[in-house]
C-alpha positions in Angstrom: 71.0 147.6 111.8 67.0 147.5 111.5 65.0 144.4 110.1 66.9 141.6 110.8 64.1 139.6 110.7 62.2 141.0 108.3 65.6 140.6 106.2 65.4 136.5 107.4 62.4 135.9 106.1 63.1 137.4 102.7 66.4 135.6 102.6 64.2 132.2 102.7 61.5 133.4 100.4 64.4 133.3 97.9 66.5 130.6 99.1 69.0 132.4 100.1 71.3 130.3 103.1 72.3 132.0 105.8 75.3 131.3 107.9 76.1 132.8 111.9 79.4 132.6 113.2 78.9 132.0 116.9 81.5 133.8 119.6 81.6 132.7 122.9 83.4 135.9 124.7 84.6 133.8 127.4 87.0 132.0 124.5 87.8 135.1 122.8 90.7 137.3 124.0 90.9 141.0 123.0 93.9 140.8 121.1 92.5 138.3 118.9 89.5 140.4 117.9 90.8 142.2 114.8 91.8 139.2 112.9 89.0 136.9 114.3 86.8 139.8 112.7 89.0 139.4 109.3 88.5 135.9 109.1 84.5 136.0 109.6 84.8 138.9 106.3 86.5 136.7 104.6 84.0 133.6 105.3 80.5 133.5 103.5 79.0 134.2 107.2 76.0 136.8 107.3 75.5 137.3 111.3 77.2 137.1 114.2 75.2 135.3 117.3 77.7 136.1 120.7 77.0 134.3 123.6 77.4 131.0 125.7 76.1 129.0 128.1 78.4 130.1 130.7 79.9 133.5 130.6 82.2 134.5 133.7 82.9 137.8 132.8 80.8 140.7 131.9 82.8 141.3 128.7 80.1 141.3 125.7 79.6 145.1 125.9 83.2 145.4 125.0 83.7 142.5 123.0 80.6 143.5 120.3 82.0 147.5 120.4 85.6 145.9 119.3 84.1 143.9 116.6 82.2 146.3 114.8 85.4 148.2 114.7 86.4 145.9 112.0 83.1 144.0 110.8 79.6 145.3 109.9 77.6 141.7 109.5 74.5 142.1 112.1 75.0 141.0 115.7 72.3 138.8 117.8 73.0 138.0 121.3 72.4 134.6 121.7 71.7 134.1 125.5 71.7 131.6 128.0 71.1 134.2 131.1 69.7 137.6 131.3 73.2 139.0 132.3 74.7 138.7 128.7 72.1 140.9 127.1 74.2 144.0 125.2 72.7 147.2 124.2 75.7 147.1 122.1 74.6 144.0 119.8 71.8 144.5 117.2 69.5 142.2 117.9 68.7 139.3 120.2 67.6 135.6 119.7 64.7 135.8 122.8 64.9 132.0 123.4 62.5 129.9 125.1 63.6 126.2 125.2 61.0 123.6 124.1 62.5 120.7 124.7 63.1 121.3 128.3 60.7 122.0 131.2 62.5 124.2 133.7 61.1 127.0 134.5 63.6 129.0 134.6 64.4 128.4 131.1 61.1 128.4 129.4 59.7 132.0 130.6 61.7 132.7 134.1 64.8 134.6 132.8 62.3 136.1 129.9 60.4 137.8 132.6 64.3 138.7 134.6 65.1 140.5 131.3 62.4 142.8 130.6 63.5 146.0 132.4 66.6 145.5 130.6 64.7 144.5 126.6 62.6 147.2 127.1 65.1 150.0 127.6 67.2 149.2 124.8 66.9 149.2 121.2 67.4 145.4 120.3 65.3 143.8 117.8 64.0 141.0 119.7 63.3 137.9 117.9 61.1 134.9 119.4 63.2 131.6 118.5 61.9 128.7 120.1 65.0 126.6 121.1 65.2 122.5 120.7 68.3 120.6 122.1 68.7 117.3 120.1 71.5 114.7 121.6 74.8 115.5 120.1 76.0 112.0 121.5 77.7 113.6 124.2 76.9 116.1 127.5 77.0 119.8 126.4 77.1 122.6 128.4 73.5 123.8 127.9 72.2 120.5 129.1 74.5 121.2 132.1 73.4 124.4 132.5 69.8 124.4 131.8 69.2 120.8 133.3 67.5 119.6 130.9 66.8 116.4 128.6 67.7 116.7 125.1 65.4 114.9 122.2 66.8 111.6 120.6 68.2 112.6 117.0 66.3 109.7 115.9 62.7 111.1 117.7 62.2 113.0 114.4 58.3 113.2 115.5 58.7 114.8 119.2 61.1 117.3 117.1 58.6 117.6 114.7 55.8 118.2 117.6 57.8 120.6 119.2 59.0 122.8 116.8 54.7 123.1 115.6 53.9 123.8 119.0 56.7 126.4 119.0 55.2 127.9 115.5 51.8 127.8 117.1 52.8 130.1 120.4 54.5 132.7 117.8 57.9 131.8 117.6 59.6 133.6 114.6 62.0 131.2 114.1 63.1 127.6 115.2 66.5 126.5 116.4 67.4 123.1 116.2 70.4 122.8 118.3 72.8 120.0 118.9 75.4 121.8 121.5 78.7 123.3 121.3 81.1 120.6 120.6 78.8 117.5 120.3 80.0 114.6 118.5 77.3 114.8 115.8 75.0 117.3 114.3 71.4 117.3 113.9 70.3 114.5 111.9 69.2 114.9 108.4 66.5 113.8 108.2 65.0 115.3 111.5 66.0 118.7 109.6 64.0 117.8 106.6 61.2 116.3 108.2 60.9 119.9 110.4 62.3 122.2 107.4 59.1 120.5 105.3 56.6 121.0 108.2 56.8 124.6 109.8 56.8 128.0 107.9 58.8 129.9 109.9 62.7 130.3 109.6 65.0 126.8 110.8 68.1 127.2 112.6 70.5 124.2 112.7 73.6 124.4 115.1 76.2 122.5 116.7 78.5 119.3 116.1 79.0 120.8 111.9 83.0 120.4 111.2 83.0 120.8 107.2 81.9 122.7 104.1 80.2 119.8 103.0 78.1 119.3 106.2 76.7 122.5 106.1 75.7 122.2 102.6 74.5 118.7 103.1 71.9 120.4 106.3 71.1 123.6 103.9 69.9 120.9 101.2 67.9 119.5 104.1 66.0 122.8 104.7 67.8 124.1 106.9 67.7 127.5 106.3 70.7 129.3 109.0 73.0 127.5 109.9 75.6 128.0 112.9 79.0 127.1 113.0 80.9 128.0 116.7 83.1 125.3 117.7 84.6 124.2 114.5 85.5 128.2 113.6 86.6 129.0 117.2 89.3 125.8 116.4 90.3 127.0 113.1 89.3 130.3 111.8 90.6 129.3 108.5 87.7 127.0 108.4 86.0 128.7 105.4 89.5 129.4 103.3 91.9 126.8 104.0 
């Protein structure tokens, strides 16, 4: 799978909406693989991000070679620590979060994974990563300590996903956690969407069809759904 980006940016030249079904493989039992896979086929989805926050096992290797068994979208690794990086996948989202500043976060775990980036065959894809308040704790404010931006600070958003474009960021990935109450505020999307050139990403707290149409007509331009298709996989059918 080559050119996933190049492939991105083409898809938003002619406003085309992408959609990424997020796996989190500790949630995901092996068994449940093949008909997980036939769900996401039979959804509108065009990628596959896998990763989480917290991963206890080493599984992703494993989990991506089972998938492809059955589906043939392209898979990103969407990381929160250098040990869930998979030769395996097809790409990975390389993400730096903005909104924080730890450290470890913003370049010290990019700098643990390049012995590992540079021996494999990934596409790696800068995606400068801003958590907005989902009106509740999530687990990558847990996990990365940090702060997220008010939904209603559309102009710090704003602010952060330019500086983001202006360090070389590919794309920009608006995120309001796995499981938060609510998503990422229309008009925060629009007011970013209308104001940076790359690719926008919009994830987390999106529970209906009409949602994620409602956040593409914002400018949204991927959008993620984990939670809500981990709870019912008949999300996009029923």
């Amino acid at each position: 799978m080559k050119n996933i980006y190049q492939n991105i940016l083409i898809a938003k030249q002619n406003n085309q909406k992408l959609l990424a079904i997020l796996i989190d493989p500790d949630k995901t039992k092996a068994e449940e693989i093949e008909n997980l896979s036939q769900k996401i086929n039979e959804s509108p989805a065009t990628h596959i991000f896998i990763g989480g926050s917290i991963v206890e096992q080493i599984c992703i290797d494993s989990l991506i070679i089972e998938i492809k068994k059955y589906c043939h979208l392209p898979i990103l690794i969407f990381p929160g620590h250098p040990s869930q990086i998979s030769n395996e996948a097809d790409g990975i989202l390389f993400l730096s979060l903005l909104s924080g500043r730890n450290p470890d976060y913003l370049i010290e775990h990019h700098i643990n994974s390049v012995d590992i980036l540079t021996n494999s065959s990934l596409e790696i894809i800068s995606t400068g990563y801003i958590l907005i308040d989902g009106g509740n704790e999530t687990a990558v404010q847990r996990v990365s300590q940090t702060l997220p931006i008010e939904n209603t600070n559309i102009n710090l958003a704003f602010k952060t996903a330019k500086a983001g474009e202006y360090l070389g960021k590919k794309l920009i990935y608006l995120e309001a956690g796995s499981g938060a109450n609510h998503h990422v505020s229309l008009e925060m999307v629009e007011y970013v969407s209308k104001n940076i050139s790359v690719p926008l990403i919009v994830g987390g707290g999106i529970r209906s069809l009409s949602k994620i149409q409602e956040i593409f007509k914002a400018g949204a331009d991927i959008i993620v759904i984990g939670t809500a298709f981990e709870n019912d996989p008949t999300f996009f059918t029923s």
